[in-house]
MIVEXMI-958905 format. One record per residue: x, z, y of N, C-alpha, C in turn. Coordinates in steps of 0.1 Angstrom, whole numbers, padded with zeros to 4 digits, always signed. Layout:
N
XZYXZYXZY ...
***
This chain:
224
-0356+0388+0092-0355+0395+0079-0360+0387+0068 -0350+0385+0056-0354+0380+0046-0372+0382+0041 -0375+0376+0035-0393+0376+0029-0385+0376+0013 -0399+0389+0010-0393+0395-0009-0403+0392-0013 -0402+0381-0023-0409+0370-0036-0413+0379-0046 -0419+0385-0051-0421+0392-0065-0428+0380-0074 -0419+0374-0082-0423+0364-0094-0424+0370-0111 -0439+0371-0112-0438+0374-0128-0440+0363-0138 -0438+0366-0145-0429+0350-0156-0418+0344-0150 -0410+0344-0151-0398+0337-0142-0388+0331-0145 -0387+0332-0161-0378+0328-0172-0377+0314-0179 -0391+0307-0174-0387+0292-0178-0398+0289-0170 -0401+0272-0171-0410+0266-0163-0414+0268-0146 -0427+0271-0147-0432+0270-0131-0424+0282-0123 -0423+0292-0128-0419+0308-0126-0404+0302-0126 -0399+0300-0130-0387+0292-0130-0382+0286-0116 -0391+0277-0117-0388+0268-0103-0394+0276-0095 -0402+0286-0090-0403+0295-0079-0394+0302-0071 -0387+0306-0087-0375+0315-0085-0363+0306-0078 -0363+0293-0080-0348+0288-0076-0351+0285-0060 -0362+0280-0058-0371+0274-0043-0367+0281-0033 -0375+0297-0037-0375+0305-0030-0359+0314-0026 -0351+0314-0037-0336+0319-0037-0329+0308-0028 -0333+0297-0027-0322+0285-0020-0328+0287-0005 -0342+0293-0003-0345+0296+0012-0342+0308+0016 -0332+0317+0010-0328+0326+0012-0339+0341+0011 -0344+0339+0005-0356+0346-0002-0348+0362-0009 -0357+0372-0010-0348+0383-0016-0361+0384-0031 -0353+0374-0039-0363+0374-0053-0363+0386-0064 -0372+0391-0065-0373+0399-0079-0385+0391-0086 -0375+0383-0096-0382+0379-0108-0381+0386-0122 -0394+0386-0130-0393+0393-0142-0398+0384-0154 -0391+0390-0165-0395+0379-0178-0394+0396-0187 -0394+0392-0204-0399+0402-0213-0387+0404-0218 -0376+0393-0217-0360+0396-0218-0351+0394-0213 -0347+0400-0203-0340+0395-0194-0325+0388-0201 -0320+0397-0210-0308+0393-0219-0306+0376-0226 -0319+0374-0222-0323+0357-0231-0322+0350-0216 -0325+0354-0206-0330+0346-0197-0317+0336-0188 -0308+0334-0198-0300+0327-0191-0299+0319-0177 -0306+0311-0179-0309+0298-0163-0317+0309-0157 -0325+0318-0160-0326+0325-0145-0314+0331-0138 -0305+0341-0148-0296+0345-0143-0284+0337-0135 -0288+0324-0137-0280+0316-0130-0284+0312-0115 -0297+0320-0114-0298+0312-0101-0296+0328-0089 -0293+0334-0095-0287+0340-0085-0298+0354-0081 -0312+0359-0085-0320+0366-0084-0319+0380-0089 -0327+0390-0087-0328+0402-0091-0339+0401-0101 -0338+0405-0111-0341+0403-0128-0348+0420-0134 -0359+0416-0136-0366+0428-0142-0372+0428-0152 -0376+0435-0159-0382+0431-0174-0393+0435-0174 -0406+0430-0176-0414+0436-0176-0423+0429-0184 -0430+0429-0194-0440+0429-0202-0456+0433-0197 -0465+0422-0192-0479+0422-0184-0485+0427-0197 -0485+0426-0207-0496+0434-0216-0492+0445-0221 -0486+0453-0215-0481+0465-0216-0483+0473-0204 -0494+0481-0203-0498+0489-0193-0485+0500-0186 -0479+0504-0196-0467+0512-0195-0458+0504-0190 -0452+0494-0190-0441+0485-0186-0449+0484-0172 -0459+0474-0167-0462+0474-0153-0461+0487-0145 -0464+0500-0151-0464+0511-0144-0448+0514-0138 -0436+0514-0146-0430+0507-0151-0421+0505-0138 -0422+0493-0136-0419+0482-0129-0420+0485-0112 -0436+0490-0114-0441+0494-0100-0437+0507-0094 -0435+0518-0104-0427+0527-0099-0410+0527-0093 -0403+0510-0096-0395+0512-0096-0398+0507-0080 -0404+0499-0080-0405+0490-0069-0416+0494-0055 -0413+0511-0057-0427+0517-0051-0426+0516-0036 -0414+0515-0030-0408+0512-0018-0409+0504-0011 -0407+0493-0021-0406+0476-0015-0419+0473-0007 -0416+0461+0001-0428+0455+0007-0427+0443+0001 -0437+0440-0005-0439+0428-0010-0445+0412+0001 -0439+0402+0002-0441+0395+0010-0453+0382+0003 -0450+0382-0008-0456+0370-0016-0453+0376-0033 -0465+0374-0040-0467+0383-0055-0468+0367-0059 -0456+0363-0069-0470+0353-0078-0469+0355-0089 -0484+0358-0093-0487+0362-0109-0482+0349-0118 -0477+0344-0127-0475+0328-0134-0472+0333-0148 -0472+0345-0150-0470+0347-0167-0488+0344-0171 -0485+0334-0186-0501+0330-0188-0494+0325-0203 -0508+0325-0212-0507+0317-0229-0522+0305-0222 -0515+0295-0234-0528+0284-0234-0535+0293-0246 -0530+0295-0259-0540+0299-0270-0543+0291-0281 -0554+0294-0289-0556+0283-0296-0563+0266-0289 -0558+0258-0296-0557+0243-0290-0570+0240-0296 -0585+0234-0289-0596+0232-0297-0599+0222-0291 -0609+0214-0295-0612+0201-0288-0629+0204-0288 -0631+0214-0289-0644+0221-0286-0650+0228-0291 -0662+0239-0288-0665+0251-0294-0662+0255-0307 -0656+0264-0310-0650+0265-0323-0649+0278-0327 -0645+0288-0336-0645+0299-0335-0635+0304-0339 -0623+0314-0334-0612+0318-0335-0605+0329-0343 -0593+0338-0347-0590+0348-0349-0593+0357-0338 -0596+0371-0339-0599+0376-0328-0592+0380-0323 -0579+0378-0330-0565+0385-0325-0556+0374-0315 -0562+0361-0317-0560+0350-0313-0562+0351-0293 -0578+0355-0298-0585+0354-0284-0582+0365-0273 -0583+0377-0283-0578+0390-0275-0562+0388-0262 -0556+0381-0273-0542+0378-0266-0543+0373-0251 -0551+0359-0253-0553+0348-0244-0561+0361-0231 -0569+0370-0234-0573+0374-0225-0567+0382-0221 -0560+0388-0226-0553+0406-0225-0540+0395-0212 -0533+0382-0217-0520+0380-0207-0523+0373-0199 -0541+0367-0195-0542+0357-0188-0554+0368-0175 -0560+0378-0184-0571+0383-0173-0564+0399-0172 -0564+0404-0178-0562+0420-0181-0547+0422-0171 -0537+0413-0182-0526+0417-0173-0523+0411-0155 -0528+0405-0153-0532+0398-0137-0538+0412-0129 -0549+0416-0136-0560+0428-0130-0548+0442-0128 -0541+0443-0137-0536+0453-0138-0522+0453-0127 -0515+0438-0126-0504+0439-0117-0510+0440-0106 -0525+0437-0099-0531+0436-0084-0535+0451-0082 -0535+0458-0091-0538+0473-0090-0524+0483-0089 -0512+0474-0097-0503+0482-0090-0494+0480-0080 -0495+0463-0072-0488+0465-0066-0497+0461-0051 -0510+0460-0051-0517+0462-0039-0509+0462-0026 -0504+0480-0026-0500+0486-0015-0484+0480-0013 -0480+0476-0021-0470+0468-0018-0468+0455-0006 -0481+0444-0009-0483+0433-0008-0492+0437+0007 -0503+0449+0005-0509+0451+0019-0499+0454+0028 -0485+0466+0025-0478+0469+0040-0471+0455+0045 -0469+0447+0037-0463+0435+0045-0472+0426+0052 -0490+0428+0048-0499+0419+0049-0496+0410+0048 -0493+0409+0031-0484+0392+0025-0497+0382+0018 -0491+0379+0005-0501+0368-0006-0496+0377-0016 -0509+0374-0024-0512+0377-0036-0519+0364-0040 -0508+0360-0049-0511+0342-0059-0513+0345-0072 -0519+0337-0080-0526+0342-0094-0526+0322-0101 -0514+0318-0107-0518+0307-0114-0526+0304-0120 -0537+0297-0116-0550+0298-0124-0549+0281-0131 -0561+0276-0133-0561+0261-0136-0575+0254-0134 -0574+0239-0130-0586+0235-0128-0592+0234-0142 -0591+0236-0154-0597+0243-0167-0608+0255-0162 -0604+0264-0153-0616+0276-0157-0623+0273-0141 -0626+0262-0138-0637+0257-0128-0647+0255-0140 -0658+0264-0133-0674+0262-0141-0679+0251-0130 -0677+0248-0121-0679+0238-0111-0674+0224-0117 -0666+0220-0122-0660+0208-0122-0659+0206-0143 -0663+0215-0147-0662+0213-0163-0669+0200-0169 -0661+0195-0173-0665+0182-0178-0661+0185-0199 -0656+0192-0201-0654+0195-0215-0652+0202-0220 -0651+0208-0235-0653+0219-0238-0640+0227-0249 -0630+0217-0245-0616+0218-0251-0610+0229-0249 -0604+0234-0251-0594+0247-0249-0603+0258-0247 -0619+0263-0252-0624+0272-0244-0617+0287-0241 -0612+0293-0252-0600+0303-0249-0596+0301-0234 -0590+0290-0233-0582+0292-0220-0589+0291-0211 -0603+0281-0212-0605+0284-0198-0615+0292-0200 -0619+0300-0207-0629+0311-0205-0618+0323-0199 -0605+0321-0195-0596+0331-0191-0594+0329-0178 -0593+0314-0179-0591+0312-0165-0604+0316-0154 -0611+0311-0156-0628+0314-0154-0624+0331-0151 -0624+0339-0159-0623+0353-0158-0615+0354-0150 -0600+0350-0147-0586+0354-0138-0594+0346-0123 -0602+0339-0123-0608+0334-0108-0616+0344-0103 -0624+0352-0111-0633+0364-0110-0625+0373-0105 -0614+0378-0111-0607+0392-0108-0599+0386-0090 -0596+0374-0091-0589+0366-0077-0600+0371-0067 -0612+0363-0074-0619+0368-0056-0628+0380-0054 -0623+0393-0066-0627+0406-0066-0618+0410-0058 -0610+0404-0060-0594+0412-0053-0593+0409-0039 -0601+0393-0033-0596+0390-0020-0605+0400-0010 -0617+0399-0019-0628+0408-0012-0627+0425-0004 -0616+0432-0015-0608+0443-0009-0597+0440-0003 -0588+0433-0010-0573+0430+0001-0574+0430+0013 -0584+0417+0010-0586+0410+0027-0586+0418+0038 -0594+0422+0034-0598+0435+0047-0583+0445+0052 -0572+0443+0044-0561+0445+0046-0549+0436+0051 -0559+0430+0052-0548+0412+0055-0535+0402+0043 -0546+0405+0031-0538+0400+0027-0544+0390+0021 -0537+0378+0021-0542+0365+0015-0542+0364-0002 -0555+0359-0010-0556+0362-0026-0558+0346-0027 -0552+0341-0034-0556+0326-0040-0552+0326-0055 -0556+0315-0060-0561+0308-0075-0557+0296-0074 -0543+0292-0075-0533+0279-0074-0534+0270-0088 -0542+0257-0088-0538+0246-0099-0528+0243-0096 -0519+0240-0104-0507+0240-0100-0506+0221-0104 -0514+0214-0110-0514+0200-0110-0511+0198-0127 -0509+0184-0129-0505+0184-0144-0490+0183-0143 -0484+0193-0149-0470+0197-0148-0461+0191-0161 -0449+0186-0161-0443+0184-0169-0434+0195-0174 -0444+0209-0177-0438+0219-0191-0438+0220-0203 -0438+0233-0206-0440+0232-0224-0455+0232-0228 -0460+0241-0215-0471+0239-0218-0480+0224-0213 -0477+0217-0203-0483+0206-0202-0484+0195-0210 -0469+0193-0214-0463+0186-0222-0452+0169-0214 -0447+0162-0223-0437+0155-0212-0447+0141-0210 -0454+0142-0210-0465+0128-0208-0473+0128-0190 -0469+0143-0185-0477+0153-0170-0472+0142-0166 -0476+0140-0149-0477+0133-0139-0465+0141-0129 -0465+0151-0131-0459+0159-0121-0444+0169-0124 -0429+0172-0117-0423+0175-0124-0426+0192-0117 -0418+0202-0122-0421+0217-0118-0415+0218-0104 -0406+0208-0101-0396+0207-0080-0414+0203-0073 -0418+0193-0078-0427+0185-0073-0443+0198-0071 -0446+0202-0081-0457+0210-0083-0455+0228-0074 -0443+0230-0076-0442+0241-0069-0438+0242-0055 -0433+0227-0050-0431+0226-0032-0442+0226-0028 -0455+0219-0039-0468+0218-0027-0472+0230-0028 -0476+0235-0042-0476+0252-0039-0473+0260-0031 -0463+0258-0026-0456+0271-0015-0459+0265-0005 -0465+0255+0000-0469+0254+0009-0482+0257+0015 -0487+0254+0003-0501+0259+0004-0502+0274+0002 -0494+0284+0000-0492+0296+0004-0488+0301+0016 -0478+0291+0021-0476+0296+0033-0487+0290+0045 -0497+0284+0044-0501+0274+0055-0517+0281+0050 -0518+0291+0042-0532+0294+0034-0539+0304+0046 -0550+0306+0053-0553+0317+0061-0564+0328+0061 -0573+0321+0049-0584+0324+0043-0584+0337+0037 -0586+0349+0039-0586+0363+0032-0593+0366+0026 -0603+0354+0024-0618+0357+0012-0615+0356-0002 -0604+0348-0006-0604+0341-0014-0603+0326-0019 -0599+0322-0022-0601+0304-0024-0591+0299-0034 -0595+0288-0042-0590+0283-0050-0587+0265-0053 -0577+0267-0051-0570+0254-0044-0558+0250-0058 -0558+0235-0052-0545+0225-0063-0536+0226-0054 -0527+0219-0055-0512+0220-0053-0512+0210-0041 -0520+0203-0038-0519+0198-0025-0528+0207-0013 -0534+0219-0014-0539+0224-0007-0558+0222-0008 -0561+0212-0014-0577+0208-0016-0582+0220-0027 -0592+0222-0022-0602+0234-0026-0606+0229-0037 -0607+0238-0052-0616+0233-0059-0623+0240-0063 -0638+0238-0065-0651+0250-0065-0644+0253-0080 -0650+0271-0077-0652+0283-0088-0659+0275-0100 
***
């Protein structure tokens, strides 16, 4: 029996290449973006297309009622903003910061609450793109704090979440996905989005850890 992908952000970049990966392995994809009518190259790859808007508590509700059936085999959260661009402590609009946190922590917290029981009947993954930015372990600078004070936060709600799931069997990770050649990376990355999301899905499927753990794209752990 097919394995059902639930991909949020799906409409360009990493969510992107999830969606094509997983559809060419015969995957039964439901990917979602904020318009599906814009989302051309997704619609090309052949997936089931949903709309859904993470900072809209109404829209996930939403979403999850439609989807209240399904068994979820593998969730990956990948809708995220960088925010304001700083090269160190700085002080922001607050409407600025609110955002970065409401689509990078708020709406993450809110998709693991609605589709939990989805993801527990198949005893699947629940993946959350995080970045090696919101390691308080490895911080070496103080650039982008927005983002990674989100990221930092979205690793907190990851291993809030493995601590209950687990106990359901389901696997919670916090994926760097590497330095990517997106919009957000920029075209100077080391890595293309074929390249960054094969090691990803591997390291989802080869992951066995139900505590939580937060790992790069080759599978290497990197401290919280």
């Amino acid at each position: 029996m097919a394995k059902t992908v639930l991909i949020v952000g799906a409409n360009r970049g990493l969510g992107l290449e999830f969606a094509k990966q997983y559809a060419a392995d015969g995957c039964n994809v439901i990917a979602t973006c904020r318009r599906p009518a814009e989302a051309a190259e997704l619609r090309r790859v052949g997936v089931t297309i949903e709309a859904l808007d993470t900072s809209t508590s109404s829209s996930i509700e939403a979403l999850a009622k439609k989807l209240a059936d399904e068994s979820i085999d593998v969730m990956i959260c990948n809708a995220g903003v960088y925010g304001p661009r700083s090269d160190g402590l700085t002080d922001m609009p607050t409407e600025d910061f609110d955002l970065v946190m409401r689509t990078n922590v708020l709406g993450p917290l809110r998709l693991t609450l609605a589709f939990a029981h989805n993801v527990a009947r198949a005893r699947g993954a629940m993946v959350f793109l995080s970045s090696r930015m919101g390691s308080i372990g490895t911080m070496s600078s103080s650039s982008g704090i927005a983002y990674r004070a989100s990221k930092a936060a979205l690793n907190a709600v990851v291993k809030a979440t493995s601590l209950e799931l687990g106990k359901k069997g389901v696997r919670v990770m916090a994926l760097h996905p590497g330095w990517v050649r997106t919009d957000m990376g920029g075209p100077q990355a080391s890595l293309t989005p074929t390249e960054s999301v094969a090691g990803m899905r591997h390291v989802i499927e080869n992951a066995s850890d139900k505590h939580g753990g937060f790992f790069d794209n080759t599978g290497a752990t990197i401290p919280w």
